[in-house]
VOGU-3710 file (C-alpha; in Angstrom, 3 decimals, decimal comma):
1> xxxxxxxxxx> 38,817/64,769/106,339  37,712/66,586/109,575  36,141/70,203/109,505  38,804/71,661/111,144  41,525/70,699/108,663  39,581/71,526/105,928  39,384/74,747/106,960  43,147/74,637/107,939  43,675/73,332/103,923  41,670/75,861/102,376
11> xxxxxxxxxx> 43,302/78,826/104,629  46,849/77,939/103,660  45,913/77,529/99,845  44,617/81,009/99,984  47,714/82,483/101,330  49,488/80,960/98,822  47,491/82,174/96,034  47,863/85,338/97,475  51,467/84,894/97,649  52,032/83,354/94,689
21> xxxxxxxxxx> 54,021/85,805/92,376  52,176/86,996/89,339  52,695/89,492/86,424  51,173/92,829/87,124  47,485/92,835/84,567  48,282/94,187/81,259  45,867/95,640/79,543  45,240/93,101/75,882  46,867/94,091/72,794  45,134/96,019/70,753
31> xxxxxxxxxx> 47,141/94,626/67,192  50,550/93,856/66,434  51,654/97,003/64,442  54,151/96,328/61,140  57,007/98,526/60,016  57,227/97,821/56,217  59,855/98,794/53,389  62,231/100,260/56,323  65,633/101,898/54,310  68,472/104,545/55,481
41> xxxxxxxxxx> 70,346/105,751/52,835  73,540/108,110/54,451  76,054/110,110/52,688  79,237/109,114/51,736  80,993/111,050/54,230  78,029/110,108/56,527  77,000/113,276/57,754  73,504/113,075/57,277  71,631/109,809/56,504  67,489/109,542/55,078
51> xxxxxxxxxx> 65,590/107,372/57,357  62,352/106,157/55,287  59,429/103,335/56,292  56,026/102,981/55,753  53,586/102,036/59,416  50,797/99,395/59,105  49,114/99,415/62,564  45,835/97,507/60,341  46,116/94,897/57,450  42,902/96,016/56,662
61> xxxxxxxxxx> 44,385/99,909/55,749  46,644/101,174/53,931  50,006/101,972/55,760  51,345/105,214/56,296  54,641/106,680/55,017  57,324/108,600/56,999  60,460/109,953/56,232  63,133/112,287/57,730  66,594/112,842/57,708  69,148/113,017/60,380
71> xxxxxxxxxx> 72,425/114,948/60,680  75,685/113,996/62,821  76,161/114,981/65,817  78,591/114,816/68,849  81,300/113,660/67,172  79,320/110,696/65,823  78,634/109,726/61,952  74,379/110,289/61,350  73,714/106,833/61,526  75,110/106,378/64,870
81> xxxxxxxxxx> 73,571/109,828/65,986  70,225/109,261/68,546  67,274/111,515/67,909  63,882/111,782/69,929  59,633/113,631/69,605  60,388/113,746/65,336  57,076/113,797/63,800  56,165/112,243/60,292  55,296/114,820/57,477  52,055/114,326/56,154
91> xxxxxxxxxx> 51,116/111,820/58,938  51,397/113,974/62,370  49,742/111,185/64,400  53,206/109,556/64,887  56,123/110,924/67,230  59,260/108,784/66,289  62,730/108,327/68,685  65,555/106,371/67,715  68,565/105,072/69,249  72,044/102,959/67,550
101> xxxxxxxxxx> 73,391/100,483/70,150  77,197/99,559/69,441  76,136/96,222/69,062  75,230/97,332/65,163  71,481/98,237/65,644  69,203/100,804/65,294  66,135/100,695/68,269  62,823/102,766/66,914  59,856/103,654/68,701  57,063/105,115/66,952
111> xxxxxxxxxx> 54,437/106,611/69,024  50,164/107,233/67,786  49,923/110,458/69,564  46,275/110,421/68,786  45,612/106,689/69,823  48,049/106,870/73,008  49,762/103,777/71,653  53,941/103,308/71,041  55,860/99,618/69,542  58,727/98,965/69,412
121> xxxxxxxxxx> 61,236/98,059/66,346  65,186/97,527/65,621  67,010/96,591/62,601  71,032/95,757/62,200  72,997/98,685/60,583  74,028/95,061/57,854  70,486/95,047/56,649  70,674/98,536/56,333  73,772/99,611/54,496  72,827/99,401/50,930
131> xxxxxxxxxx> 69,937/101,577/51,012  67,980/98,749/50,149  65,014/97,720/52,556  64,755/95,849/55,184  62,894/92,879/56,303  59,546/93,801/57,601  58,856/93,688/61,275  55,940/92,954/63,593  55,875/94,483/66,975  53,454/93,997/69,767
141> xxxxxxxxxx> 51,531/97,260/70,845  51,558/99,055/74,358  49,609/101,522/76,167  51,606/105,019/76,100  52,791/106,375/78,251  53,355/103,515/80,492  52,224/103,509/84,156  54,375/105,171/86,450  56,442/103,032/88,915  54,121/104,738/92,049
151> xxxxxxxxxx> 51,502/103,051/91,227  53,009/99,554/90,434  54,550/100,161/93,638  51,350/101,547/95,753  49,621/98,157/94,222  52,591/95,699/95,747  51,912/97,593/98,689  48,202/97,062/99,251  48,951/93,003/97,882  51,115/93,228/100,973
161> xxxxxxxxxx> 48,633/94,496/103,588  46,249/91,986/102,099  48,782/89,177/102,463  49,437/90,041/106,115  45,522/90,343/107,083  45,116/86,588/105,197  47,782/85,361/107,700  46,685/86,863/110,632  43,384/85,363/109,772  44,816/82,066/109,387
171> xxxxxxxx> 46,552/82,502/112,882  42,760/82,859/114,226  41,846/80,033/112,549  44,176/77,746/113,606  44,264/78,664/117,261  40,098/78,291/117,071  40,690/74,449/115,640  43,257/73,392/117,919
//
């Protein structure tokens, strides 16, 4: 191979590294967090339901509990009712929102406050309606709060401008071979 196409190899395989698409860096997981012994127990006329689940964000410790009770609203029986920035007595560290999807599920985040961390969890109103608790779940762990789309969008910007100055370098190249 001459030195003037290996230079012409290696300059198009770094453009297309450049190019290539890739997932914007995520910072590691810290842990997988566990929601344990999750139960809502709701009236008979269900106007208010008990929401009640213990957090394990470390086998190694012992989980926290958290319970609070909802009351319906617009129209909507409590377990269909979406509520948002409740905090956990005893346990203040924790912000919790949920959300019911008419699919038949309940969506919870619970938010560290202290640790700026937030997972995700959802359950199907059938595993729910006895009272009796459901299967534990594992959720992955994410910074909080997330990055805002500006700078996600500033950084496809400057991948862009380094894209176009790998190219125009290329051009250079190429016309200096030929």
């Amino acid at each position: 191979m001459s030195f003037k196409t290996a230079i012409v190899v290696l300059a198009t395989l770094a453009v297309r590294a450049l190019t290539a698409p890739t997932e914007p860096a995520q910072p590691p997981n810290l842990e997988d967090w566990t929601l344990l012994n999750f139960r809502r127990t709701c009236a008979a006329d269900q106007s208010r339901c008990s929401y009640a689940f213990l957090i394990s964000e470390d086998v190694a410790k012992v989980p926290k509990y958290c319970n609070f009770d909802i009351d319906a609203a617009g129209g909507l029986p409590a377990y269909q009712t979406d509520f948002s920035s409740l905090k956990c007595p005893g346990v203040p560290e924790y912000t919790i929102n949920g959300g019911w999807d008419e699919q038949g599920f309940i969506t919870l985040t619970v938010i560290n406050d202290l640790r700026k961390l937030l997972s995700f969890f959802a359950f199907r109103d059938d595993e729910l309606w006895a009272g009796e608790a459901a299967t534990p779940q594992q959720s992955k762990v994410f910074d909080y709060p997330f990055s805002a789309k500006r700078e996600v969008m500033a950084s496809q910007e400057e991948m862009r401008e380094i894209v176009e100055e790998v190219r125009a370098r290329e051009n250079i190249l190429f016309h200096l071979i030929q």
